[in-house]
Jmol script that loads the backbone (N, CA, C; Angstrom):
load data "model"
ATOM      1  N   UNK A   1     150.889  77.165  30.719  1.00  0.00           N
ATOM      2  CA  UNK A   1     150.537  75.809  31.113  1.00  0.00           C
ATOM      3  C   UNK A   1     150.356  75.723  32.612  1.00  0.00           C
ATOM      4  N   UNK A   2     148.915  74.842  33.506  1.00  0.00           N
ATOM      5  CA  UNK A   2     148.945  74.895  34.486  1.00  0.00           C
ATOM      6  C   UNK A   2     149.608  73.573  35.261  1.00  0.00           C
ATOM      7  N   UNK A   3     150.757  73.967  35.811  1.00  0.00           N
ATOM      8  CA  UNK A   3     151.257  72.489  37.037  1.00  0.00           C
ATOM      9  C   UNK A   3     150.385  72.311  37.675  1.00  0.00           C
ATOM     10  N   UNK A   4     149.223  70.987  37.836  1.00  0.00           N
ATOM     11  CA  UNK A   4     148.591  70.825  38.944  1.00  0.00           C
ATOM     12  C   UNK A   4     149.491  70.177  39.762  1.00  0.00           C
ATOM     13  N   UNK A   5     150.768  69.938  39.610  1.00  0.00           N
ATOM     14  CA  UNK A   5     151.536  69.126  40.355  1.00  0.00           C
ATOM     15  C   UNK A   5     151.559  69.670  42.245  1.00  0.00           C
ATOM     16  N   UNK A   6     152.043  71.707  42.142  1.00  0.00           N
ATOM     17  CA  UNK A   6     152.093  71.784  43.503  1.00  0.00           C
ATOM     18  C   UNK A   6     150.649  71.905  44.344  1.00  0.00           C
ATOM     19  N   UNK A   7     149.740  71.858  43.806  1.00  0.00           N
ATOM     20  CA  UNK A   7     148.477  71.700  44.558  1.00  0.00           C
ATOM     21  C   UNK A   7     148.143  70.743  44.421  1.00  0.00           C
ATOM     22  N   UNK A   8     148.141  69.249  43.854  1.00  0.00           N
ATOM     23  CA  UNK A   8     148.285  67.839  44.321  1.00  0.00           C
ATOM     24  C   UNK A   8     148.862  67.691  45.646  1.00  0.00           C
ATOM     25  N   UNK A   9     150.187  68.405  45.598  1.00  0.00           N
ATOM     26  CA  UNK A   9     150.993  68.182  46.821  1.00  0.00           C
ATOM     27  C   UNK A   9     150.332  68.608  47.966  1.00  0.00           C
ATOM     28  N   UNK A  10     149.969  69.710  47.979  1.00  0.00           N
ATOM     29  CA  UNK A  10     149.256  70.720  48.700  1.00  0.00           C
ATOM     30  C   UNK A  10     147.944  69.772  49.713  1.00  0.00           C
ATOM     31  N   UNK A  11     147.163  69.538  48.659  1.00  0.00           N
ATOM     32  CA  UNK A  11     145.994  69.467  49.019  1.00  0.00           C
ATOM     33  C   UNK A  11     146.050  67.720  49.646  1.00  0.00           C
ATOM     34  N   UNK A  12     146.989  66.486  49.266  1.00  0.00           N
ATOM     35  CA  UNK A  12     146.965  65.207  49.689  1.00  0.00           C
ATOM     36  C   UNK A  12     147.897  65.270  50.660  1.00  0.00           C
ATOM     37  N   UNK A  13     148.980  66.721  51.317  1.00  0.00           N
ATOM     38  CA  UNK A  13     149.678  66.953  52.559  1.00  0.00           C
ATOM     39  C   UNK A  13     148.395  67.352  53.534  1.00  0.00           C
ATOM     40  N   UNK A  14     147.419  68.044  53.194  1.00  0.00           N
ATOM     41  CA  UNK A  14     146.579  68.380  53.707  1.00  0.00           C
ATOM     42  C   UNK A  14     145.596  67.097  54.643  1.00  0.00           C
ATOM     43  N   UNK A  15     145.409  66.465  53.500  1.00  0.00           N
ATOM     44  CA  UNK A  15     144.358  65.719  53.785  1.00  0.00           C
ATOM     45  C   UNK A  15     145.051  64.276  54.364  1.00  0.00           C
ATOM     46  N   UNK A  16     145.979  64.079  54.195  1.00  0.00           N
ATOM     47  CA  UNK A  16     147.194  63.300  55.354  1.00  0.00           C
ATOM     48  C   UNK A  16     146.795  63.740  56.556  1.00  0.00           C
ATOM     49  N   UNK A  17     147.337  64.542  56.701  1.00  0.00           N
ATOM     50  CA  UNK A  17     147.221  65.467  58.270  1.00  0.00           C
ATOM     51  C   UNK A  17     146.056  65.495  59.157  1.00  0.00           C
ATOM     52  N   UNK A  18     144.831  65.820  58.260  1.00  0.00           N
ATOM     53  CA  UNK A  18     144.100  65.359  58.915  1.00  0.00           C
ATOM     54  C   UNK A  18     143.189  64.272  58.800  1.00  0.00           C
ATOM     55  N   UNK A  19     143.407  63.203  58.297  1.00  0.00           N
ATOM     56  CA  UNK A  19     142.760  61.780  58.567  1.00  0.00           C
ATOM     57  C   UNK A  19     143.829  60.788  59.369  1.00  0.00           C
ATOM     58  N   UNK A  20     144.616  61.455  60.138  1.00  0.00           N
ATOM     59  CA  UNK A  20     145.682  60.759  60.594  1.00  0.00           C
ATOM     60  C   UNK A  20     144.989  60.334  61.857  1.00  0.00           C
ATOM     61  N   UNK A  21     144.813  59.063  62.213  1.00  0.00           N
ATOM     62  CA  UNK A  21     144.368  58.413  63.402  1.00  0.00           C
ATOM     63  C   UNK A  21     144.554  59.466  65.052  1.00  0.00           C
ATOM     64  N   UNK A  22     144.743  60.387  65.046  1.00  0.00           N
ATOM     65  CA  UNK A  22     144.853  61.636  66.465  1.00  0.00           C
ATOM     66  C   UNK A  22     143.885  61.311  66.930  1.00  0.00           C
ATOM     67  N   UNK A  23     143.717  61.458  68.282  1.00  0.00           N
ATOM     68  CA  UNK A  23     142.349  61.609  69.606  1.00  0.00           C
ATOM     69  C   UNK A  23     141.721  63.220  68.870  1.00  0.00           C
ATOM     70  N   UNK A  24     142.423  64.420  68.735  1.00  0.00           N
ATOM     71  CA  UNK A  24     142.078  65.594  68.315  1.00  0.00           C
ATOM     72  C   UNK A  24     141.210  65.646  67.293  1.00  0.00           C
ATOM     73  N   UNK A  25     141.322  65.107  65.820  1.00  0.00           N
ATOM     74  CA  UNK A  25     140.784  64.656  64.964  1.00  0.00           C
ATOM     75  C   UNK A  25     139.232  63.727  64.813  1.00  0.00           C
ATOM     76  N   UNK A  26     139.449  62.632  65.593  1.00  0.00           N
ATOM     77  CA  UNK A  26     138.746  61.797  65.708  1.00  0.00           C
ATOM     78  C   UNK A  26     136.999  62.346  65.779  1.00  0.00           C
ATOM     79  N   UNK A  27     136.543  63.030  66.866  1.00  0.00           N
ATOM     80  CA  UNK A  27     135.098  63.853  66.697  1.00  0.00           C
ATOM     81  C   UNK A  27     134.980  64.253  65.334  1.00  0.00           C
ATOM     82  N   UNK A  28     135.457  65.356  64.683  1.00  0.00           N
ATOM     83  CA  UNK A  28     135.691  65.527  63.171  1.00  0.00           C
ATOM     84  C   UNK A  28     135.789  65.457  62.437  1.00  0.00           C
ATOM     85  N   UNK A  29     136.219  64.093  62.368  1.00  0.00           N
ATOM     86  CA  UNK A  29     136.700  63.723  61.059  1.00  0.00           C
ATOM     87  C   UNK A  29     136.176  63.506  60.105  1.00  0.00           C
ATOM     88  N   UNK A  30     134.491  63.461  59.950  1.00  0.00           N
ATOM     89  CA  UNK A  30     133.791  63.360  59.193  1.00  0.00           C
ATOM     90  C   UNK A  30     133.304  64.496  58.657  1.00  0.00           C
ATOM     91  N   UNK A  31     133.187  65.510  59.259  1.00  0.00           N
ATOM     92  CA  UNK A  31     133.084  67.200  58.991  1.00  0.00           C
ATOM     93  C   UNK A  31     134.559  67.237  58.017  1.00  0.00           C
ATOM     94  N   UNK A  32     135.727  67.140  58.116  1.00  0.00           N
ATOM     95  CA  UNK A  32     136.630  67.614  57.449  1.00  0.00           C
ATOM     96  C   UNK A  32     136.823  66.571  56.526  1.00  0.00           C
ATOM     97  N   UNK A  33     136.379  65.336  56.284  1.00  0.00           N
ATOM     98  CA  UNK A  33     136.089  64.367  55.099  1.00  0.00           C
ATOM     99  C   UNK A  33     135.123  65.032  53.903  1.00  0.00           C
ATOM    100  N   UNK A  34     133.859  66.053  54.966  1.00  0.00           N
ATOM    101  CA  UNK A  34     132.852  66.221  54.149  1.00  0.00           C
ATOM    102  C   UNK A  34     133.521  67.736  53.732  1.00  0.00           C
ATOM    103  N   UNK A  35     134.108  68.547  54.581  1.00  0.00           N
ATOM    104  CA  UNK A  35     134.811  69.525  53.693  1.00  0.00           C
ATOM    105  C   UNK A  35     135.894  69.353  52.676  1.00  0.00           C
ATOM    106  N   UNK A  36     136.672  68.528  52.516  1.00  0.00           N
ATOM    107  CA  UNK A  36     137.215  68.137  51.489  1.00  0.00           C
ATOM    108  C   UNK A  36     136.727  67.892  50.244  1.00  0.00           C
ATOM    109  N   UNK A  37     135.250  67.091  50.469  1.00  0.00           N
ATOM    110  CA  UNK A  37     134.430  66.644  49.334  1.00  0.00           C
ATOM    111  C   UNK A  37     134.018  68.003  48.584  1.00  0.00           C
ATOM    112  N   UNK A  38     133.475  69.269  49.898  1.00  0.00           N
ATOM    113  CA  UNK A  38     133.269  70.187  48.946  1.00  0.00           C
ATOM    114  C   UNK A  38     134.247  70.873  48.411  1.00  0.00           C
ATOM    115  N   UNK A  39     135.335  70.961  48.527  1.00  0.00           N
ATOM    116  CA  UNK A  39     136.628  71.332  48.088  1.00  0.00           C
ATOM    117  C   UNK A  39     136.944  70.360  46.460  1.00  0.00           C
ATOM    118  N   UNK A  40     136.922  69.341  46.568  1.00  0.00           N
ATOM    119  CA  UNK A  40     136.869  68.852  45.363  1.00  0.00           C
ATOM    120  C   UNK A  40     135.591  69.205  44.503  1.00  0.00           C
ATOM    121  N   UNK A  41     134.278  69.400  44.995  1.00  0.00           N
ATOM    122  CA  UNK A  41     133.164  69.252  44.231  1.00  0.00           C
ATOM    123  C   UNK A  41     133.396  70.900  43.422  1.00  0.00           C
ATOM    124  N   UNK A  42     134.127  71.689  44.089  1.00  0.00           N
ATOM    125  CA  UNK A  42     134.679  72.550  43.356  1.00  0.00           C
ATOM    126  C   UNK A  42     135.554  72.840  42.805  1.00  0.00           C
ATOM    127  N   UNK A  43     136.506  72.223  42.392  1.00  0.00           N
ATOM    128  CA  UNK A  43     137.637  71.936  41.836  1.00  0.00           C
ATOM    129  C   UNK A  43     136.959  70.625  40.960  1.00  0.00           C
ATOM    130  N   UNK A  44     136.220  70.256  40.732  1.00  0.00           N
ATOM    131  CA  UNK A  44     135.820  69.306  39.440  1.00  0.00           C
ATOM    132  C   UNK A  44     136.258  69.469  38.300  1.00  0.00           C
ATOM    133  N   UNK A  45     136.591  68.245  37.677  1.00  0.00           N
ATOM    134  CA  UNK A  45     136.875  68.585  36.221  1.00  0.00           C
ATOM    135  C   UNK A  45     136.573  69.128  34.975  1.00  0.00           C
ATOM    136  N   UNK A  46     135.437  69.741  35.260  1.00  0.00           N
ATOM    137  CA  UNK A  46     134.444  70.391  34.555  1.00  0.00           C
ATOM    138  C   UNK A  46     134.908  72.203  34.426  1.00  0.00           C
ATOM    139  N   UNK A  47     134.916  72.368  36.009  1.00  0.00           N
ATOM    140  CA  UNK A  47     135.497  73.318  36.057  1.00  0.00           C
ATOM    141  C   UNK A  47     136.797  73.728  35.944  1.00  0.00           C
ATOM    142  N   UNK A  48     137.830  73.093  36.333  1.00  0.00           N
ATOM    143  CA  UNK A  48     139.190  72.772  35.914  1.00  0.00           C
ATOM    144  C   UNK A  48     140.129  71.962  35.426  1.00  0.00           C
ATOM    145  N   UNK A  49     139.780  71.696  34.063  1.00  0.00           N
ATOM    146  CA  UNK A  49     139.929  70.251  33.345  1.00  0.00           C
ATOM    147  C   UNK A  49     141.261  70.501  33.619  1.00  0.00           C
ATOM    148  N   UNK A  50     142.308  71.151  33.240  1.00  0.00           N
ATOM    149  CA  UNK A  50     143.622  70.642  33.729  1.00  0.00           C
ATOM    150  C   UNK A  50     144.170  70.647  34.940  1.00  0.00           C
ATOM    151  N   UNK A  51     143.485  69.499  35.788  1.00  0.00           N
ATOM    152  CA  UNK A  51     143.053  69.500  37.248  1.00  0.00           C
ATOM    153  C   UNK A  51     142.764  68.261  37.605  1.00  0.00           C
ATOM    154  N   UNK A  52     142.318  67.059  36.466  1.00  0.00           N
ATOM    155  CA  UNK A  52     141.386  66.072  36.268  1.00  0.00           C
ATOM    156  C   UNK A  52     142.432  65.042  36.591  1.00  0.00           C
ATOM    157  N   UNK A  53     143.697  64.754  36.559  1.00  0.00           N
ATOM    158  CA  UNK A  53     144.173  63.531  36.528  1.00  0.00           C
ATOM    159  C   UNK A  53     144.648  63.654  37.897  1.00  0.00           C
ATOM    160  N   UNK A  54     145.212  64.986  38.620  1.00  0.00           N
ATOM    161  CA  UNK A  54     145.497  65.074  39.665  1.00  0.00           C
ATOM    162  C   UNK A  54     144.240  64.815  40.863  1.00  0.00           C
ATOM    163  N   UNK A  55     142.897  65.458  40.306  1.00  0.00           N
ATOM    164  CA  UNK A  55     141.441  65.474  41.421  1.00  0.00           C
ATOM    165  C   UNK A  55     140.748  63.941  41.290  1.00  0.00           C
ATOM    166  N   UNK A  56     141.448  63.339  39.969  1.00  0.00           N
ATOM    167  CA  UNK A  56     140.848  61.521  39.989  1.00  0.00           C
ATOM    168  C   UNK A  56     141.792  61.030  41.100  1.00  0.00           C
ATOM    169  N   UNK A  57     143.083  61.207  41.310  1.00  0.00           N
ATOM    170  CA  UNK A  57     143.925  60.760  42.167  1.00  0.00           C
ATOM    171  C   UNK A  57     143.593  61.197  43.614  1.00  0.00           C
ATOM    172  N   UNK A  58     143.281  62.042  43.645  1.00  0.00           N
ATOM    173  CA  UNK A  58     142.836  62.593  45.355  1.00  0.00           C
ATOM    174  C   UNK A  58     141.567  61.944  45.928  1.00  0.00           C
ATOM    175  N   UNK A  59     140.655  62.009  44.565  1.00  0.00           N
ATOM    176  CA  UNK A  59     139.395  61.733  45.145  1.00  0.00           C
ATOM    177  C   UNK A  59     139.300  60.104  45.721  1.00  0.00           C
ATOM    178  N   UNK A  60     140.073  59.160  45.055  1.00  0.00           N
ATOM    179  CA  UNK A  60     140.545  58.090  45.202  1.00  0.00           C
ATOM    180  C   UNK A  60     141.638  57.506  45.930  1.00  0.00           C
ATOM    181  N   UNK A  61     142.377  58.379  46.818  1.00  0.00           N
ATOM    182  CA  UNK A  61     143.206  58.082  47.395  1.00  0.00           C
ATOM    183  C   UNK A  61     142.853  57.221  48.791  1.00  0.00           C
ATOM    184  N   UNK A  62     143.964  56.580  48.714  1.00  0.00           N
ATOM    185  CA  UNK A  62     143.651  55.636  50.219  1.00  0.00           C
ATOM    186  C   UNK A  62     143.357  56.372  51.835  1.00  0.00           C
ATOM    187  N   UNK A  63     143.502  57.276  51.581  1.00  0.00           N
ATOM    188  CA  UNK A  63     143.298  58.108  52.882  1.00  0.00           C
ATOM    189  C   UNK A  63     142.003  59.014  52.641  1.00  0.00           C
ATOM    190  N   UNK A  64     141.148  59.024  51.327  1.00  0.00           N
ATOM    191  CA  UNK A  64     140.597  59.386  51.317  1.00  0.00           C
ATOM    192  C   UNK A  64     139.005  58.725  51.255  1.00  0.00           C
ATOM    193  N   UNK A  65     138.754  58.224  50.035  1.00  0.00           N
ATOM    194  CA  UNK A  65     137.950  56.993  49.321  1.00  0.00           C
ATOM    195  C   UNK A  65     137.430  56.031  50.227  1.00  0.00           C
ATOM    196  N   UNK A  66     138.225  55.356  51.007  1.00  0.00           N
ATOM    197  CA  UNK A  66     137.799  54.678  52.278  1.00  0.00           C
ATOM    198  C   UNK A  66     136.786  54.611  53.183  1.00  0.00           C
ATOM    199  N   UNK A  67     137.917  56.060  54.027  1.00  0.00           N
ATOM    200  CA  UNK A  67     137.261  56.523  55.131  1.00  0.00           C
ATOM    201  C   UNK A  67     136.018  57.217  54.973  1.00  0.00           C
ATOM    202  N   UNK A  68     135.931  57.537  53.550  1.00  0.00           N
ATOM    203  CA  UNK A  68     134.524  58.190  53.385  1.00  0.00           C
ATOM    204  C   UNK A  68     133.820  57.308  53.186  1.00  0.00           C
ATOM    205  N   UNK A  69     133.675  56.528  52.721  1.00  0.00           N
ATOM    206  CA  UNK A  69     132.814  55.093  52.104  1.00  0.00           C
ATOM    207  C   UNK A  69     132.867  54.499  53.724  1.00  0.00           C
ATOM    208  N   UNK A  70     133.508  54.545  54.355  1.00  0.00           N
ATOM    209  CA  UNK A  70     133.376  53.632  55.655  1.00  0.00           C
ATOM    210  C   UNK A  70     132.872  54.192  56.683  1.00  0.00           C
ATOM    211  N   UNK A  71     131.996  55.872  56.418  1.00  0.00           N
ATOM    212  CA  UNK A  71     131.499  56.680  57.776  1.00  0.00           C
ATOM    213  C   UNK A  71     130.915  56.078  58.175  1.00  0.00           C
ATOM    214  N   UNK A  72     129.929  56.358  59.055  1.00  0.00           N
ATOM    215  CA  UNK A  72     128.915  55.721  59.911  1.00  0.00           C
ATOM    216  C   UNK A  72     127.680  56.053  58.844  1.00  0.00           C
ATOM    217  N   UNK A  73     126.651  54.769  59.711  1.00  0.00           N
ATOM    218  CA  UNK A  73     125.627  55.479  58.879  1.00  0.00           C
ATOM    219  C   UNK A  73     125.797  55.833  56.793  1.00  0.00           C
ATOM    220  N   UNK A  74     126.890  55.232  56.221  1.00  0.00           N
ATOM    221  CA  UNK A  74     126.848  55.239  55.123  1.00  0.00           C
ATOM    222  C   UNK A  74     126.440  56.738  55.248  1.00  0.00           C
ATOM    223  N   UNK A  75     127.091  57.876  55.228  1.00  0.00           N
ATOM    224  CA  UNK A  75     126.851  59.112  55.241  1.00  0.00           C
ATOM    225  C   UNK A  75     127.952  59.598  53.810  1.00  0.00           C
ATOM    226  N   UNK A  76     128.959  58.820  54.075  1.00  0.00           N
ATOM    227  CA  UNK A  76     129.895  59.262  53.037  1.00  0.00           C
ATOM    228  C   UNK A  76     129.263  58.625  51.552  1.00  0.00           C
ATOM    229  N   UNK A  77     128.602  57.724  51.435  1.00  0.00           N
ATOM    230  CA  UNK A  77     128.260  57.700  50.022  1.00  0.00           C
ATOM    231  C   UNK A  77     127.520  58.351  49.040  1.00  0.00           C
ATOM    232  N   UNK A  78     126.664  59.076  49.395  1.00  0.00           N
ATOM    233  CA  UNK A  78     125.945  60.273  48.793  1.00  0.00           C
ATOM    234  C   UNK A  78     127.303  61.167  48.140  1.00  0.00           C
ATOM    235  N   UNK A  79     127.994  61.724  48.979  1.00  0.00           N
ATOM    236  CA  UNK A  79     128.959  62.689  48.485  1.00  0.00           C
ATOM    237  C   UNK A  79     130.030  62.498  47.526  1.00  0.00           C
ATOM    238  N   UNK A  80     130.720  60.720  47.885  1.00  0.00           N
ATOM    239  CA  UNK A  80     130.999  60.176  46.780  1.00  0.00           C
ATOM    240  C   UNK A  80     130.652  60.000  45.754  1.00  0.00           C
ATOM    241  N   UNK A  81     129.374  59.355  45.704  1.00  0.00           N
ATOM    242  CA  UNK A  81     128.427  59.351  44.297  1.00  0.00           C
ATOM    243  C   UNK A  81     128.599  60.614  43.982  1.00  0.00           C
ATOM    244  N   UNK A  82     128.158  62.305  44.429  1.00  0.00           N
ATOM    245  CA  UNK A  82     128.393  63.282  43.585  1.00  0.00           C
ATOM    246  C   UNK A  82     129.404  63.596  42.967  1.00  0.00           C
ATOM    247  N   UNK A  83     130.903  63.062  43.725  1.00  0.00           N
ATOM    248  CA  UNK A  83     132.188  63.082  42.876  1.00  0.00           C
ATOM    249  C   UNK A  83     132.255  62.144  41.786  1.00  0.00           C
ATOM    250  N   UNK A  84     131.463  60.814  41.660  1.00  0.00           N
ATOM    251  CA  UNK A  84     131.815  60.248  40.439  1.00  0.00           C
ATOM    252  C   UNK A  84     131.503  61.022  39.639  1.00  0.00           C
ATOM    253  N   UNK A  85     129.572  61.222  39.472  1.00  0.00           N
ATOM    254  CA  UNK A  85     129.077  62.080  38.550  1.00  0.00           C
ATOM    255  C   UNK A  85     130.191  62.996  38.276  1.00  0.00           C
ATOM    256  N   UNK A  86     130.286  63.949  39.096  1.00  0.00           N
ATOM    257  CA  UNK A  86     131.034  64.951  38.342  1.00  0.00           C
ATOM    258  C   UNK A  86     131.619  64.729  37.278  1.00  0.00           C
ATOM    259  N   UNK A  87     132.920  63.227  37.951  1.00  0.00           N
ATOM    260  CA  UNK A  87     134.065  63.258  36.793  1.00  0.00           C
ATOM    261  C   UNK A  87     133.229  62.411  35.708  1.00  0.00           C
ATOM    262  N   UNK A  88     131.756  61.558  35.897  1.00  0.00           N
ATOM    263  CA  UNK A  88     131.166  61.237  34.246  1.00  0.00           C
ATOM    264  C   UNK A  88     130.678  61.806  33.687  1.00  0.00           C
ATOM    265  N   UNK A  89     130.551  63.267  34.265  1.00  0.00           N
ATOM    266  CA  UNK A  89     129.833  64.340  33.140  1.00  0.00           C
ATOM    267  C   UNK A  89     131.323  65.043  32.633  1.00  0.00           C
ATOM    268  N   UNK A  90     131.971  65.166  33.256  1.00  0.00           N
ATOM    269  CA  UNK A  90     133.102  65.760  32.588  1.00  0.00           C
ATOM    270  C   UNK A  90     133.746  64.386  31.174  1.00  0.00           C
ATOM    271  N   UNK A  91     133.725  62.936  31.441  1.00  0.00           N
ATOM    272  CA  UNK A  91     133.946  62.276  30.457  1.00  0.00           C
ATOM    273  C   UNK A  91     132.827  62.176  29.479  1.00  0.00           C
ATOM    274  N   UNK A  92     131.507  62.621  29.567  1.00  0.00           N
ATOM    275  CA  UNK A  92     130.601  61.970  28.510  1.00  0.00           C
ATOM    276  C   UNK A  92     130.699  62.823  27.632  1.00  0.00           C
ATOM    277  N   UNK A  93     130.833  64.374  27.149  1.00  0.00           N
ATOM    278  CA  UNK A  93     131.225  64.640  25.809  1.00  0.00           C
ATOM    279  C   UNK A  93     131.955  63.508  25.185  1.00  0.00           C
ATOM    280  N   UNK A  94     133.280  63.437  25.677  1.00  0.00           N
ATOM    281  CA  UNK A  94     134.536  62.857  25.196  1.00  0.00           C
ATOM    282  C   UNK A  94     134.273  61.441  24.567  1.00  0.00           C
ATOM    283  N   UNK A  95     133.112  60.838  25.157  1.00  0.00           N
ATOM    284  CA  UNK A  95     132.907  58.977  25.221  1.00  0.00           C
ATOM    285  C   UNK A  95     131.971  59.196  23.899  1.00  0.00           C
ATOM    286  N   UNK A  96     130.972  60.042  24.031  1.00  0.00           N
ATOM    287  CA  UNK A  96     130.152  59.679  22.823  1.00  0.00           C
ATOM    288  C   UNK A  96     130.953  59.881  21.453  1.00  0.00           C
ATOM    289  N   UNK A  97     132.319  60.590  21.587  1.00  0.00           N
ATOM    290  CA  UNK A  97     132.737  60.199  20.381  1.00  0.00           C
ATOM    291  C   UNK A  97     133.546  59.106  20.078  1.00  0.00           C
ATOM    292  N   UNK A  98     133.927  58.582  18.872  1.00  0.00           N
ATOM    293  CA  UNK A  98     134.297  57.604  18.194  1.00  0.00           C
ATOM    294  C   UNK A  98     135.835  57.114  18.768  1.00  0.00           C
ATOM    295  N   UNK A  99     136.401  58.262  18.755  1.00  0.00           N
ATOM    296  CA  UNK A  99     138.000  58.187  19.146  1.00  0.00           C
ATOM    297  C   UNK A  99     137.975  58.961  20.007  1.00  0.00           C
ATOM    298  N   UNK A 100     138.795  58.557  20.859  1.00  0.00           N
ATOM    299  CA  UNK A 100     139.246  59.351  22.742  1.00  0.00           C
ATOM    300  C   UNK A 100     140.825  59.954  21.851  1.00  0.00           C
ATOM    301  N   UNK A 101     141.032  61.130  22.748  1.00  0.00           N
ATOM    302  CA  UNK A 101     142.355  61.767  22.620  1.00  0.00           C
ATOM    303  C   UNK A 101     143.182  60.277  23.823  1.00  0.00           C
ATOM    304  N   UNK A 102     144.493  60.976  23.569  1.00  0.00           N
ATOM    305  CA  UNK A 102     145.132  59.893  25.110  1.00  0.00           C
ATOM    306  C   UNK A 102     145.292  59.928  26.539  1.00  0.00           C
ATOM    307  N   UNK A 103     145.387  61.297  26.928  1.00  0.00           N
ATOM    308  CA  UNK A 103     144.957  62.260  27.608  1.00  0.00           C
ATOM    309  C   UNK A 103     143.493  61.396  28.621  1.00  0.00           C
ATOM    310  N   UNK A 104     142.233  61.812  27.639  1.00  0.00           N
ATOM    311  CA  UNK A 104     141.146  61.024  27.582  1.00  0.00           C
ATOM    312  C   UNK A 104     141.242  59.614  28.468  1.00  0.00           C
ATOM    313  N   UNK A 105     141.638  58.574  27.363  1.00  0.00           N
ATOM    314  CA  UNK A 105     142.200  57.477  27.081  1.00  0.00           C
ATOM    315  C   UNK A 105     142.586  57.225  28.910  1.00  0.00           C
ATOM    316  N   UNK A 106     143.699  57.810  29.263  1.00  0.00           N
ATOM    317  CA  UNK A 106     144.280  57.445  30.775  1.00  0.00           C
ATOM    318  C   UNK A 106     143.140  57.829  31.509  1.00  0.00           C
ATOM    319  N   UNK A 107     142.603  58.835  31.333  1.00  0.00           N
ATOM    320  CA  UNK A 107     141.565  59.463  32.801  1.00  0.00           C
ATOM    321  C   UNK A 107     140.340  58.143  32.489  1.00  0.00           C
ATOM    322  N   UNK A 108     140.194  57.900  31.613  1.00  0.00           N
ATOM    323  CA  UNK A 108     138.858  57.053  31.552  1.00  0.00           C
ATOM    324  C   UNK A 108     139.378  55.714  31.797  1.00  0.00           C
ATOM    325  N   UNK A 109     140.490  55.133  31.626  1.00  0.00           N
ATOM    326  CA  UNK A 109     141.098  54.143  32.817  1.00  0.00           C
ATOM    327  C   UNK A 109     141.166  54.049  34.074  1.00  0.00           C
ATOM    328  N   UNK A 110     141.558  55.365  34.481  1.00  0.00           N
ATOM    329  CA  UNK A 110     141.914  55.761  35.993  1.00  0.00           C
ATOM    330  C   UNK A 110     140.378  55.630  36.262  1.00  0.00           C
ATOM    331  N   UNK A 111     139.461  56.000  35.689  1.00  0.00           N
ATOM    332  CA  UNK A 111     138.300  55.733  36.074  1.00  0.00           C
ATOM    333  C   UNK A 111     137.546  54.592  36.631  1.00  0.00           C
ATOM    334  N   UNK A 112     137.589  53.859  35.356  1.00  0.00           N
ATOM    335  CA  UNK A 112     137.432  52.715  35.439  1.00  0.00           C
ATOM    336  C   UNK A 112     137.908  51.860  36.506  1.00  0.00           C
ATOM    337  N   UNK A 113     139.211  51.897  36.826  1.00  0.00           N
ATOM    338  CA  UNK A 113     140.332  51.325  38.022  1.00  0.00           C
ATOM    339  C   UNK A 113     139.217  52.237  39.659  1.00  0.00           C
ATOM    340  N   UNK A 114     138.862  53.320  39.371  1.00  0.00           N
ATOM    341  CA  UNK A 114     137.917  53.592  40.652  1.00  0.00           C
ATOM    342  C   UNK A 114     137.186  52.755  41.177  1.00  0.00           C
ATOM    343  N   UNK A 115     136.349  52.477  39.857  1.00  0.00           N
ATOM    344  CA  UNK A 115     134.988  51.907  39.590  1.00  0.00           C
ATOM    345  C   UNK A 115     134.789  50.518  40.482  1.00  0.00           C
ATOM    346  N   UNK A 116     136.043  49.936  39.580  1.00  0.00           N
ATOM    347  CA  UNK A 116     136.395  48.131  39.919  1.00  0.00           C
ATOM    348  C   UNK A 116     136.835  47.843  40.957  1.00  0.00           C
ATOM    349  N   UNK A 117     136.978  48.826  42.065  1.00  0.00           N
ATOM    350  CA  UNK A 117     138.148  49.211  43.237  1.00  0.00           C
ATOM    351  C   UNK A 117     137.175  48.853  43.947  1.00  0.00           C
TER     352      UNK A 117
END
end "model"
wireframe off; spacefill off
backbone 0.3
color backbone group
């Protein structure tokens, strides 16, 4: 069984650290917003479904979700949009059928709760 628990930890200590308001940071911060994105865009749920409830939580986190949506120039929304996709191609097997597992069921909430956010 895989814990995504210590690389949750890992990766939202990470990304704390550096979106933290610093003078050092500040030039960058949009380079290491946009490396993160590709860090998740590879770690997608597609590719590591038992990965998915922890990478809906990151991708959405308040230190994250934001500041990307709030770059300049609307630069961060392109990359966002590719993280939704991701996680709705990873849910649309699951939706076109009749009954969701529960599993399912929560991630396509947590989704939803993105969405409406």
């Amino acid at each position: 069984r895989f814990n995504q628990r210590p690389f949750y930890r890992l990766l939202l200590n990470l990304l704390i650290a550096v979106t933290t308001p610093e003078a050092q940071f500040e030039p960058i911060q949009f380079q290491l917003l946009a490396a993160f994105c590709t860090t998740f865009m590879t770690l997608s749920p597609k590719r590591v479904p038992s990965f998915a409830f922890a990478w809906l939580e990151l991708i959405s986190h308040r230190v994250f979700m934001p500041k990307l949506l709030n770059s300049a120039n609307h630069k961060g929304w392109l990359m966002f949009q590719r993280l939704l996709l991701q996680l709705l191609h990873f849910l649309e097997p699951s939706l076109r059928r009749v009954q969701l597992s529960e599993p399912i069921q929560v991630l396509y909430k947590g989704t939803l709760r993105v969405l409406l956010v």
